[in-house]
N, C-alpha and C positions, 0 to 999 in steps of 0.2 A: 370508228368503223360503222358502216349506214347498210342497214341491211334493203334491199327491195325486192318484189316479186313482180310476175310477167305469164299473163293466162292469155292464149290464144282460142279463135274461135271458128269451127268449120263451118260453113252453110253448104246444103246442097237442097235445091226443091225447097221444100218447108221445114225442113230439119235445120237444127243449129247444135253443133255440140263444139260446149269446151273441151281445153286441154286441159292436162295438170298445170299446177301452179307451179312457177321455177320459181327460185328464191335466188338469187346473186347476193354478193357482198360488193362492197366498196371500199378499201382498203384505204384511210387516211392517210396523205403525207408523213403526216407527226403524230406519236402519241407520245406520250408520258406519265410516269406515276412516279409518287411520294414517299417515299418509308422511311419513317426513325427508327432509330438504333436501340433504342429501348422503349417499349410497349405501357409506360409507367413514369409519373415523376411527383418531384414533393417540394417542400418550400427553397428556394433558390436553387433550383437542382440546373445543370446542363441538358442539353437535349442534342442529339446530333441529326440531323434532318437530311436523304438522299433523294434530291429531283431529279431525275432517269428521262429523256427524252430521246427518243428513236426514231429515225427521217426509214420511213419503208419507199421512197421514192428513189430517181438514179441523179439527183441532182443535188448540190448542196443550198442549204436554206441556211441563210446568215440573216443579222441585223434582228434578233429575235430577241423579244424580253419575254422574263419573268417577275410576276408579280405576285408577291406572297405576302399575304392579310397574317400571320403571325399570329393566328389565331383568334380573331377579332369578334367578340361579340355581340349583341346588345341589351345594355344595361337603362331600362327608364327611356331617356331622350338620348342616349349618348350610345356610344362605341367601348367597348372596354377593350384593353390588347392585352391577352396572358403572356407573350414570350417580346424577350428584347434580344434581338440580334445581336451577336459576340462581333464588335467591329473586329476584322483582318481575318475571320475565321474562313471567310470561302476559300472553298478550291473548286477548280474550272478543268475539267477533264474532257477530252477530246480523243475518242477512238484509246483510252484508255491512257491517253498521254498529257500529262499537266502542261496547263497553258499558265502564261499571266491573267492573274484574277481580271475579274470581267468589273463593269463600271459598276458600283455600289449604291444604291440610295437610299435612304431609309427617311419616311415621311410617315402618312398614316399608313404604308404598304410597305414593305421591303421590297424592291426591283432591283434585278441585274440587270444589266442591258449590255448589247453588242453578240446578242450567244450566237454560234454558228454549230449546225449540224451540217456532218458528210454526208454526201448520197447515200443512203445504205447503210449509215454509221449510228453510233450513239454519242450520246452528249449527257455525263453529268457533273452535275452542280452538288456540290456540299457543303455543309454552312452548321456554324452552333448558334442558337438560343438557350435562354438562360432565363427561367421562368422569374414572374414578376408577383406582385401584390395582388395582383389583379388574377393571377390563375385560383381556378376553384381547388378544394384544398378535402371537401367534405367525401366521404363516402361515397363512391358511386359518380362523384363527379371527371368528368374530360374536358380535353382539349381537342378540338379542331378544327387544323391549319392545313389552310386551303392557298395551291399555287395555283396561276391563272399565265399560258401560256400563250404570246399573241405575236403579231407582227407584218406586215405589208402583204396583202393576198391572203392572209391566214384567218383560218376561222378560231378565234380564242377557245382553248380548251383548258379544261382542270384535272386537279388531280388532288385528290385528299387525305390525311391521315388524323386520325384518333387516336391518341394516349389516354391514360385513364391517371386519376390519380393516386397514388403507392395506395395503398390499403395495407398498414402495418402500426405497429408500435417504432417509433425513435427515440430510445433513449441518450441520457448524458447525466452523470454524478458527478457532485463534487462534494468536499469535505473540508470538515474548517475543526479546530480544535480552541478548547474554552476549559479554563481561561491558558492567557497566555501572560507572564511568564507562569510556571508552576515550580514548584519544589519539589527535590524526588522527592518518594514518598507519599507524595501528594494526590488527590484528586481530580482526575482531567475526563474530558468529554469530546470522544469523537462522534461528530455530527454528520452522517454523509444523507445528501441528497439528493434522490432519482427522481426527476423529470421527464416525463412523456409526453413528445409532440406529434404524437403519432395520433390518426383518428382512429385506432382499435387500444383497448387496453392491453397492461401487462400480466397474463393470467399465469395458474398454475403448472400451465402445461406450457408455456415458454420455458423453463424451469432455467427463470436468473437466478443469477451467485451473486453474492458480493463475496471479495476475498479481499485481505489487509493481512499484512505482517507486520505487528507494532514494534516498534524502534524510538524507544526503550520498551522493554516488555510490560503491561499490561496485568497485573493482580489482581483478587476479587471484582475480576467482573460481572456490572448486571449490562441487560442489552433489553432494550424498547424497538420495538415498530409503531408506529404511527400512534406514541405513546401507549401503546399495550406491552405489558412484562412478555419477554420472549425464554424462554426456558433451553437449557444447552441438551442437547441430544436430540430434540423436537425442532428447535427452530435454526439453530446453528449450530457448531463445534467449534473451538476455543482448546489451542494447547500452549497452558500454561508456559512451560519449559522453552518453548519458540518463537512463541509470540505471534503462532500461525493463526487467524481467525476467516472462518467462512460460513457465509448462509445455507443453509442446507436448500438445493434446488429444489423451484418451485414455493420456497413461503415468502419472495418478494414479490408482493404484487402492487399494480400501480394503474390508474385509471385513464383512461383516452384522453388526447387534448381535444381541447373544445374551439370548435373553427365557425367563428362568424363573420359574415359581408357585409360592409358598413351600407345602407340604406341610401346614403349620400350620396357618397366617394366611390366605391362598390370597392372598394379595398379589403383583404382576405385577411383578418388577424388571428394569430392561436395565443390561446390560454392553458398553457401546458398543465397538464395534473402532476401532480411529486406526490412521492410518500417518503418517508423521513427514518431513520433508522440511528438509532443511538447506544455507542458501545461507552460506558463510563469504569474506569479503575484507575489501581492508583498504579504511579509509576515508578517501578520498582518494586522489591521489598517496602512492605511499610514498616516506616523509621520507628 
């Protein structure tokens, strides 16, 4: 929409006086706007993306492409692309009514082509990408992807959206036992390990558990974090008789991963931080 204004001027004799200034508008054919479905994303995450195009005219415009750079941006001499288009994922909506998907291309741009808008109608397009190597990953860092709307008589216009990247801790543990085989009676060690790929750490105030139920139960145990002695009532509980064991919320903490962009390739790697947690007894009654 193109705003203008319009000042007129009297004469009479020697006199000249202006008018006020009128201000009009010019109401575009077509506009359009962009919005994803989530405001936030993280390493191989989905994305769901809505291009919304609206014909304010009484006529229908067809034969209209979209061209959508996928978030492209630049790296040194090159182009870097953070999202890869989900082949088969468009849907092609017409007056709110599903069409057969429009022609698909994917090169250094994603283009649909053949779109049509009604006179007076809307027209959207929806589609998933699916973040790449290449999306920023650090603190503070976004994405944005910009569609570029063109076609025979048309003036090309855009439309943009910004996600940001998650700003959180993601964790995942697993756990292994040593040695294997044992003897009842015996001494065994479980080893669990939490992992953070998250660019914030895992603090006090997230207040994580570990919980376990040992099967077979678990006698004289000692329990370590990150190799320091952990003491029962301070840092866990431990019931003998059940075999029920849990960290007392908030003493498992764990450090931010660490997100760097390869100087070369501009590729996004994390280097997750873990903290290590170790419950050792013996199993069973000791023989």
């Amino acid at each position: 929409m193109a705003q203008f204004t319009n000042q007129a001027l009297l004469s009479y004799g020697n006199v000249v006086t202006p008018s006020n200034i009128a201000t009009g508008e010019v109401l575009e054919a077509l506009s359009i706007t962009k919005t994803a479905l989530t405001d936030s994303y993280g390493p191989s995450d989905r994305v769901t993306y809505i291009i919304s195009i609206t014909n304010n005219s009484a006529s229908t415009i067809s034969n209209l492409i979209i061209s959508d750079n996928l978030g492209s941006y630049p790296f040194g001499t090159t182009q870097l692309v953070p999202l890869s288009y989900v082949d088969g994922s468009v849907k092609y909506f017409i007056d709110g009514i599903l069409q057969p998907s429009p022609a698909v291309s994917v090169g250094t741009e994603l283009v649909f082509s053949g779109i049509s808008v009604n006179g007076g109608g809307n027209t959207t397009i929806a589609y998933e990408a699916d973040t790449t190597q290449f999306a920023p990953l650090g603190a503070g860092t976004e994405i944005t992807n910009t569609a570029t709307l063109s076609g025979a008589g048309i003036t090309p216009i855009e439309a943009s959206e910004t996600i940001s990247a998650t700003i959180a801790p993601i964790a995942t543990i697993t756990k292994s036992i040593s040695p294997v085989p044992v003897s009842a009676g015996g001494v065994v060690s479980y080893t669990f390990v939490i992992e953070n790929t998250g660019n914030t750490e895992i603090t006090e105030v997230d207040n994580a558990v570990i919980t376990d139920t040992f099967d077979p139960i678990l006698s004289n145990i000692t329990v370590t974090f990150n190799g320091v002695a952990w003491e029962e009532g301070v840092n866990y509980t431990y019931n003998e008789a059940t075999g029920e064991f849990a960290t007392i919320a908030g003493q498992v903490i764990v450090g931010a991963g660490q997100y760097m962009q390869d100087p070369t390739t501009g590729a996004w790697t994390i280097t997750p931080a873990t903290s290590t947690l170790v419950v050792t007894g013996n199993i069973g009654p000791v023989i």
